[in-house]
C-alpha positions as CSV (number, residue, x, y, z in Angstrom):
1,X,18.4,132.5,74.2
2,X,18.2,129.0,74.0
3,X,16.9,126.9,77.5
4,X,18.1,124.0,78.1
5,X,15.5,121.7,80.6
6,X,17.3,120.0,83.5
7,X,16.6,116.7,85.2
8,X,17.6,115.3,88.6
9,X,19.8,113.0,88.4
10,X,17.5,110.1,89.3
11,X,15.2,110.7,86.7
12,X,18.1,110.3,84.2
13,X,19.3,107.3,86.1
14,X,15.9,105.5,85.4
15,X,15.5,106.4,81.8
16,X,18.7,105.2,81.5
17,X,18.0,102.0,82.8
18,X,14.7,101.9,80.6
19,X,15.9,101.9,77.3
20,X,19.3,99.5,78.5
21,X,17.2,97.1,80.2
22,X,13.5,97.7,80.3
23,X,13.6,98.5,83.9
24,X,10.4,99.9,85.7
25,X,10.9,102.8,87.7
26,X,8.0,103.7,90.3
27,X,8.1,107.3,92.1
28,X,6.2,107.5,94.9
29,X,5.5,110.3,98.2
30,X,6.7,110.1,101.4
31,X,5.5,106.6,103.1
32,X,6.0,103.1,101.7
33,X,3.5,102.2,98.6
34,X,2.3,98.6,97.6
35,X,1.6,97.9,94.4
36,X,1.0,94.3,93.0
37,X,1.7,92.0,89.7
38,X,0.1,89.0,88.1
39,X,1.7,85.9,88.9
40,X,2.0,84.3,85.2
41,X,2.3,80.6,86.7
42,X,-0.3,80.5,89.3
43,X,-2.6,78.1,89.2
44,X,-0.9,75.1,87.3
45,X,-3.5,73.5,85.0
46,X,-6.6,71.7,86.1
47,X,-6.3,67.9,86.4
48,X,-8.4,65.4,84.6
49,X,-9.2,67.2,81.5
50,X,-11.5,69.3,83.9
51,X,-12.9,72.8,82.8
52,X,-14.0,75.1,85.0
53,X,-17.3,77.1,84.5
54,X,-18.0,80.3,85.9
55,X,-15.6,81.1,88.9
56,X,-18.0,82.7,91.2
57,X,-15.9,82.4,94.4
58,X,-13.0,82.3,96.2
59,X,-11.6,81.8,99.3
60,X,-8.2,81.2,101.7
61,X,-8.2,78.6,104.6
62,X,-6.1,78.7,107.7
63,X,-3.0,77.3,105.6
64,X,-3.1,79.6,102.7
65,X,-4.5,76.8,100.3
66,X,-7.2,78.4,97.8
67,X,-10.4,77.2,97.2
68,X,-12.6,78.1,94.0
69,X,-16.4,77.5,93.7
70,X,-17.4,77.0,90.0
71,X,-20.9,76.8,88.7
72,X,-22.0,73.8,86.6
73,X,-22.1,75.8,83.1
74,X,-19.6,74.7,80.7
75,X,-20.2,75.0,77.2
76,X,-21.4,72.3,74.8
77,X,-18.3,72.8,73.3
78,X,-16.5,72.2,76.1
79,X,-18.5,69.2,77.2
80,X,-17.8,67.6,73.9
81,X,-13.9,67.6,74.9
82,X,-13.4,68.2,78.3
83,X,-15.3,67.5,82.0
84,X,-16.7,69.5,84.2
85,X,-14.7,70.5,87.2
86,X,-16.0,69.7,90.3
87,X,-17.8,72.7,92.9
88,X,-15.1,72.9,95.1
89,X,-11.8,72.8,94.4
90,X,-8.2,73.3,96.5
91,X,-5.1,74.4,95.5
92,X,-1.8,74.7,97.4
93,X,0.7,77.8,97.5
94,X,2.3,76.4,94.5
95,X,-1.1,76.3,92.5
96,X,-1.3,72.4,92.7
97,X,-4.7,71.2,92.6
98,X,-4.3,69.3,96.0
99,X,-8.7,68.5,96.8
100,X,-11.7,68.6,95.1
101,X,-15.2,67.8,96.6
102,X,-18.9,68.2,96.1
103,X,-21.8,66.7,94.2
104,X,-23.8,69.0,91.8
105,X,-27.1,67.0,93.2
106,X,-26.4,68.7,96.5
107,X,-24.5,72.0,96.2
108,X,-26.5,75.3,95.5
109,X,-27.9,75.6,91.8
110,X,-26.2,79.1,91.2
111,X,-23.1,79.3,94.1
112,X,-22.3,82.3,94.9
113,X,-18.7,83.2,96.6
114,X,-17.2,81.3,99.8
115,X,-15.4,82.2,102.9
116,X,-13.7,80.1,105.8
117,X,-15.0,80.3,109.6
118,X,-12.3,80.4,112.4
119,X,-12.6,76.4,112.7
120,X,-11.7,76.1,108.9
121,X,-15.0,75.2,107.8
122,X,-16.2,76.5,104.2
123,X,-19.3,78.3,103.9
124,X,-21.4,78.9,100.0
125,X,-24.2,80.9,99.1
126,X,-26.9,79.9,96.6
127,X,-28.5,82.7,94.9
128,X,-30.3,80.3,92.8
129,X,-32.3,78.4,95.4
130,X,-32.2,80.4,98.5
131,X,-29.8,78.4,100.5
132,X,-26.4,78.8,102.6
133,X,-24.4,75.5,102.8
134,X,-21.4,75.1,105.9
135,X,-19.2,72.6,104.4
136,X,-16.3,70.7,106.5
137,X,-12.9,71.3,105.5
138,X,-12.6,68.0,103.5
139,X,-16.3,68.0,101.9
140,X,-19.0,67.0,103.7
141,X,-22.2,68.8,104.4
142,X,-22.8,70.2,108.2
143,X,-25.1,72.5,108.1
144,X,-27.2,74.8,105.3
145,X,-30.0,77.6,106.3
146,X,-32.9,77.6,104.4
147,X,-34.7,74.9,102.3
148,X,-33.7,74.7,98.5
149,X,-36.5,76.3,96.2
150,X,-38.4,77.6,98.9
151,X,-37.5,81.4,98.9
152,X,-38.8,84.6,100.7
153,X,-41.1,86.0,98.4
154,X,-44.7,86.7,98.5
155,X,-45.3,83.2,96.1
156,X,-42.3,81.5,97.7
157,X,-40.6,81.3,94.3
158,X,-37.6,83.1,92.3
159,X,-40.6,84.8,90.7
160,X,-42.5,86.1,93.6
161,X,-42.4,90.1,95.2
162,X,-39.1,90.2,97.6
163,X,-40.2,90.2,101.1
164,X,-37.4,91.1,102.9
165,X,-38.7,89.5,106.4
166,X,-38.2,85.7,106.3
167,X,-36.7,84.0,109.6
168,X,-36.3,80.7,107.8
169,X,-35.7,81.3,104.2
170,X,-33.8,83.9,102.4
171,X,-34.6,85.3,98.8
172,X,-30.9,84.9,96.6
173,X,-28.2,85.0,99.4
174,X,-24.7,86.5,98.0
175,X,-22.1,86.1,100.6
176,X,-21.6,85.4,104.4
177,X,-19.3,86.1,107.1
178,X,-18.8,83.8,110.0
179,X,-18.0,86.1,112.8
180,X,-15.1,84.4,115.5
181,X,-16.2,85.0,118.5
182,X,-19.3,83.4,118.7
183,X,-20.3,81.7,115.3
184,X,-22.7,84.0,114.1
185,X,-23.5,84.3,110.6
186,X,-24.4,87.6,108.6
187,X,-25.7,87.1,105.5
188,X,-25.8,89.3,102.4
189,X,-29.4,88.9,100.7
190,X,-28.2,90.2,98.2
191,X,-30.5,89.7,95.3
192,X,-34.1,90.3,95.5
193,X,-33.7,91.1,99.4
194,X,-32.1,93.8,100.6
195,X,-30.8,93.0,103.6
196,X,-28.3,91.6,106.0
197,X,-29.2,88.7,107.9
198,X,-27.7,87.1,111.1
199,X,-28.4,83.8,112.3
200,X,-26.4,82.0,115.4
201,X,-24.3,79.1,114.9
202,X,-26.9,76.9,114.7
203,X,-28.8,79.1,111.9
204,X,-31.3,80.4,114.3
205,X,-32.3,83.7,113.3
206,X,-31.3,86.7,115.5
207,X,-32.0,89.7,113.4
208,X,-31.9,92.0,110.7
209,X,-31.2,95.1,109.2
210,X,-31.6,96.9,105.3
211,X,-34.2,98.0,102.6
212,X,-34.6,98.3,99.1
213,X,-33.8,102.5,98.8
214,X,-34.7,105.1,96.6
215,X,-32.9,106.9,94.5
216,X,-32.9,110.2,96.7
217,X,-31.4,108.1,99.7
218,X,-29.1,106.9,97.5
219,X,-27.4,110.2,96.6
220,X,-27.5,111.2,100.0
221,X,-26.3,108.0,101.0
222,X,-28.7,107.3,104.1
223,X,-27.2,104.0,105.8
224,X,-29.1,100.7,105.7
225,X,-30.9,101.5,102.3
226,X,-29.4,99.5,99.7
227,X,-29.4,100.3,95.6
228,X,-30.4,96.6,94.2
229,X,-28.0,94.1,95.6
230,X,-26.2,93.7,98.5
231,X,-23.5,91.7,97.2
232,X,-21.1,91.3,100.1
233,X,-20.7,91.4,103.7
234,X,-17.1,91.3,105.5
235,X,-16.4,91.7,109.0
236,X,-13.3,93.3,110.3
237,X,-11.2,93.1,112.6
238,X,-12.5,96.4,114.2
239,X,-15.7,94.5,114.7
240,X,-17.5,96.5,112.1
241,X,-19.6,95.0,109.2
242,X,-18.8,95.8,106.2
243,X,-21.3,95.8,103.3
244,X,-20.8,96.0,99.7
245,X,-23.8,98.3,98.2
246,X,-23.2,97.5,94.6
247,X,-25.1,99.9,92.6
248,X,-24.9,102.3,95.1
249,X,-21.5,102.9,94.7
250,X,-20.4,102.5,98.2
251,X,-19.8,100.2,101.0
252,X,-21.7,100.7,103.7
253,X,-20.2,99.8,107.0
254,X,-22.3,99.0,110.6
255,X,-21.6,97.9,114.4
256,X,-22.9,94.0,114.7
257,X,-26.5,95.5,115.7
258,X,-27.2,96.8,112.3
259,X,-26.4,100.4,113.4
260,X,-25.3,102.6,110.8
261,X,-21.6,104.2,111.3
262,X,-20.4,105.2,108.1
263,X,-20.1,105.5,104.2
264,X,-16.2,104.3,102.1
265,X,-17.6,105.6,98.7
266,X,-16.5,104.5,95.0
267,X,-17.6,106.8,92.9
268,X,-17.1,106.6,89.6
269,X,-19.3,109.8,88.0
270,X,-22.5,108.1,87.2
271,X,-25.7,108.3,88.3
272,X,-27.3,105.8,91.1
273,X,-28.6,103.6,91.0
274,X,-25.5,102.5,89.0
275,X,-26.6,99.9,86.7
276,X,-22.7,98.0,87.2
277,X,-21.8,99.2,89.8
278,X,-18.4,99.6,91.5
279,X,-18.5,97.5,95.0
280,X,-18.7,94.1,94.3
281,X,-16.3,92.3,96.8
282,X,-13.6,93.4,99.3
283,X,-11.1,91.9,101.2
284,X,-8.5,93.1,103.8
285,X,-4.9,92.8,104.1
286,X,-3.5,90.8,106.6
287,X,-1.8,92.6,109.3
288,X,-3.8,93.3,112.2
289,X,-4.6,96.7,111.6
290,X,-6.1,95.6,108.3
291,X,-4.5,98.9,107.0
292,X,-5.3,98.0,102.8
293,X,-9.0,97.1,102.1
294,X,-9.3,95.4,98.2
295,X,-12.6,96.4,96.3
296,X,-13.4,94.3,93.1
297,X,-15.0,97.2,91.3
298,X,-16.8,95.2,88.5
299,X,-17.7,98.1,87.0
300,X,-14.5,99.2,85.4
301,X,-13.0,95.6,85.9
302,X,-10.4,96.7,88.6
303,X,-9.3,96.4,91.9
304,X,-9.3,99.7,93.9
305,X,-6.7,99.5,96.9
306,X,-8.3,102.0,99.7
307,X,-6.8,103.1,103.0
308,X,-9.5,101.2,105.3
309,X,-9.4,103.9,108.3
310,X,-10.0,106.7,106.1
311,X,-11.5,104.8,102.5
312,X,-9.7,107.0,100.5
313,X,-8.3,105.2,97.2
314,X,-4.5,104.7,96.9
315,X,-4.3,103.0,94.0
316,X,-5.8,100.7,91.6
317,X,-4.8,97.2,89.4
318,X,-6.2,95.5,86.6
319,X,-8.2,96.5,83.3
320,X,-11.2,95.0,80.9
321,X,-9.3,92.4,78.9
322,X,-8.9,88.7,78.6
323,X,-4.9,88.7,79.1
324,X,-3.4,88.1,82.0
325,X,-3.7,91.1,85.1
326,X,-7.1,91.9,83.1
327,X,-10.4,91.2,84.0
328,X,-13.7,89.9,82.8
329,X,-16.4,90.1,84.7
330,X,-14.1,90.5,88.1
331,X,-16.1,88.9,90.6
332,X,-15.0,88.1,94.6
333,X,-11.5,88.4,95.9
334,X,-9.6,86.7,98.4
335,X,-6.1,87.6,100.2
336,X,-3.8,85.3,102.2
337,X,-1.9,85.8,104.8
338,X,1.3,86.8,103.1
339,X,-0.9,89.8,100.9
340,X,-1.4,87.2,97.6
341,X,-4.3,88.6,96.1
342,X,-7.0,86.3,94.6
343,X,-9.4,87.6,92.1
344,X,-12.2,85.5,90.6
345,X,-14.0,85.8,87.3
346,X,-17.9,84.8,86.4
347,X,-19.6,85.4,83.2
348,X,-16.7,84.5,80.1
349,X,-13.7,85.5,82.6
350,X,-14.2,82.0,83.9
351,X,-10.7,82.0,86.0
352,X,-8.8,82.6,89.0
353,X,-5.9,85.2,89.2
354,X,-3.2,85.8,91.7
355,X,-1.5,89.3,92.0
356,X,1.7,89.3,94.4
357,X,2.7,92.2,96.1
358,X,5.9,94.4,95.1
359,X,6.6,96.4,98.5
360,X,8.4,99.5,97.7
361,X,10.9,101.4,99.9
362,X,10.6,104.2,101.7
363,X,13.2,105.8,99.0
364,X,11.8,108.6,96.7
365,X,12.2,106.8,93.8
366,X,13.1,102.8,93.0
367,X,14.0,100.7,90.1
368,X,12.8,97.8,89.3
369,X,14.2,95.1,86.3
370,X,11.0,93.6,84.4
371,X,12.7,91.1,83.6
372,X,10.1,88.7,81.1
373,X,7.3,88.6,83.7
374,X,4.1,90.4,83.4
375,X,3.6,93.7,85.5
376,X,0.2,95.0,85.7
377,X,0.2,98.6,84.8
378,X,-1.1,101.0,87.6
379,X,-4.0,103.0,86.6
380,X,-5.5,106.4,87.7
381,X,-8.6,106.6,90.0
């Protein structure tokens, strides 16, 4: 007896469509989805002739304009052809390069990511000299913590036994968070250190919390000792701290005092400490519930989308590759306020990438024309 296999009538509908017009047909459960593309034509070219060296930040200000830090490392080919983009520069919506500022004499040897305070200031991290810089919207320096080249180690040099206690200097700061309420900065030092330090508005020290961990406390995943670097801190809007335990494979998430609340793990089978690692960066999306949270995971050159309440992984983006909606080296993330995601590459990624948002419907199944731009495939977790 022959059997003959059925479909619904959907399915057929969508396969349909695929082979008469190359449509994309998403499923999804009960519950609206995002999932998000590469935006082909964001940013326009650089100005000037200018090439960018390693992207190793970025950042959205109160009007949704981008900034990118790059480091000071273009190739000898490059420089034989090309300039050197400035530290800082702005784009618009558009991808228009609208600002540029810094001088190279005076910005961190080795920045290391950016973020906005509430009064539109940008703040950088050095992990090559020790220092945080506040910058004013348009460029000028207001404030930095610590003194270049003098660093928290037993010598005072890049060279010298991490000591994890200074109230003046830090070791190699990666990120900082300005918190709203009352200017207080926590800062993620990050390599070397392993801890998160505060300072008031004024970059007096108030406290600290973190150690380097072991192995054991790893795998159990005891709160407050880190695996290597602590590469990012994020407050949200629940007025939790958010940490970014690289090769521990986790973030690690306190109150404002440093105490301990909870573990959003990313696993990805290996042993810790995890010499990649998975939790580079994170961002939130921007409704006030912060519902999404976005995890660069370096590691396997994605961005995980988690359920922030619960840190369960929804989905996933991106791939190792040096097309566009790939990744090399995917470094620190942004998001603006309409859900644009930003994702920067260091090491030979050397770019910025934006990924829009498709917002499915509540429907069982959609349809969706390709049309001739780029759609980053979605990827199992």
């Amino acid at each position: 007896m022959k059997h003959e296999m059925r479909f619904p009538r959907v399915v057929l509908l969508c396969l349909g469509l695929v082979v008469m017009f190359g449509a994309i047909c998403r499923a999804q459960a009960q519950g609206s989805t995002l999932e998000y593309e590469v935006d082909p034509n964001w940013p326009r070219p650089l100005p000037g002739n200018w090439v960018a060296g390693q992207v190793s930040g970025v950042c959205v200000d109160g009007q949704d304009h981008v900034f990118i830090v790059n480091r000071n490392d273009m190739t000898d080919k490059e420089a034989e052809v090309s300039h050197q983009a400035p530290p800082f520069i702005e784009f618009d919506e558009a991808g228009n390069v609208v600002n540029s500022f810094g001088d190279w004499k005076t910005v961190p040897n080795t920045t290391h990511g950016c973020t906005f305070d509430h009064e539109n200031n940008l703040w950088t991290a050095g992990s090559g000299d020790g220092i945080i810089q506040k910058y004013s919207h348009d460029g000028r320096l207001l404030m930095q913590i610590g003194r270049r080249g003098v660093v928290d180690t037993s010598d005072g040099t890049l060279e010298g036994r991490p000591m994890n206690l200074g109230r003046t200097q830090l070791y190699m700061p990666s990120d900082m968070a300005i918190d709203p309420a009352n200017g207080d900065v926590y800062v993620a030092d990050g390599y070397g250190n392993s801890r998160i330090a505060v300072f008031d508005r004024d970059g007096r020290f108030l406290r600290q919390w973190g150690r380097q961990g072991t192995k054991e406390e790893a795998d159990a995943g005891v709160g407050g000792a880190f695996m290597r670097v602590v590469h990012c801190v994020r407050l949200g809007n629940d007025d939790l701290v958010y940490v970014c335990d690289r090769q521990g494979d986790r973030i690690q998430v306190f109150d404002k005092a440093g105490n301990f609340k909870k573990n959003i793990w990313i696993r990805r089978g290996r042993a810790l400490p995890d010499d990649w690692g998975t939790s580079w960066w994170i961002g939130f999306s921007p409704d006030r519930e912060q519902r999404y949270m976005f995890v660069v995971d370096g590691g396997d050159e994605q961005v995980k989308i988690l359920d922030r309440a619960s840190g369960g992984i929804l989905s996933s983006f991106g791939r190792p590759g040096h097309q566009l909606g790939e990744f090399t080296h995917a470094h620190t993330l942004a998001v603006d306020s309409k859900g644009h995601i930003y994702v920067a590459e260091t090491d030979w990624g050397r770019r910025v990438q934006r990924f829009r948002p498709a917002k499915l419907s509540d429907r069982s199944s959609t349809c969706e024309s390709s049309g001739i731009s780029p759609v980053t495939p979605r990827h199992p977790n």
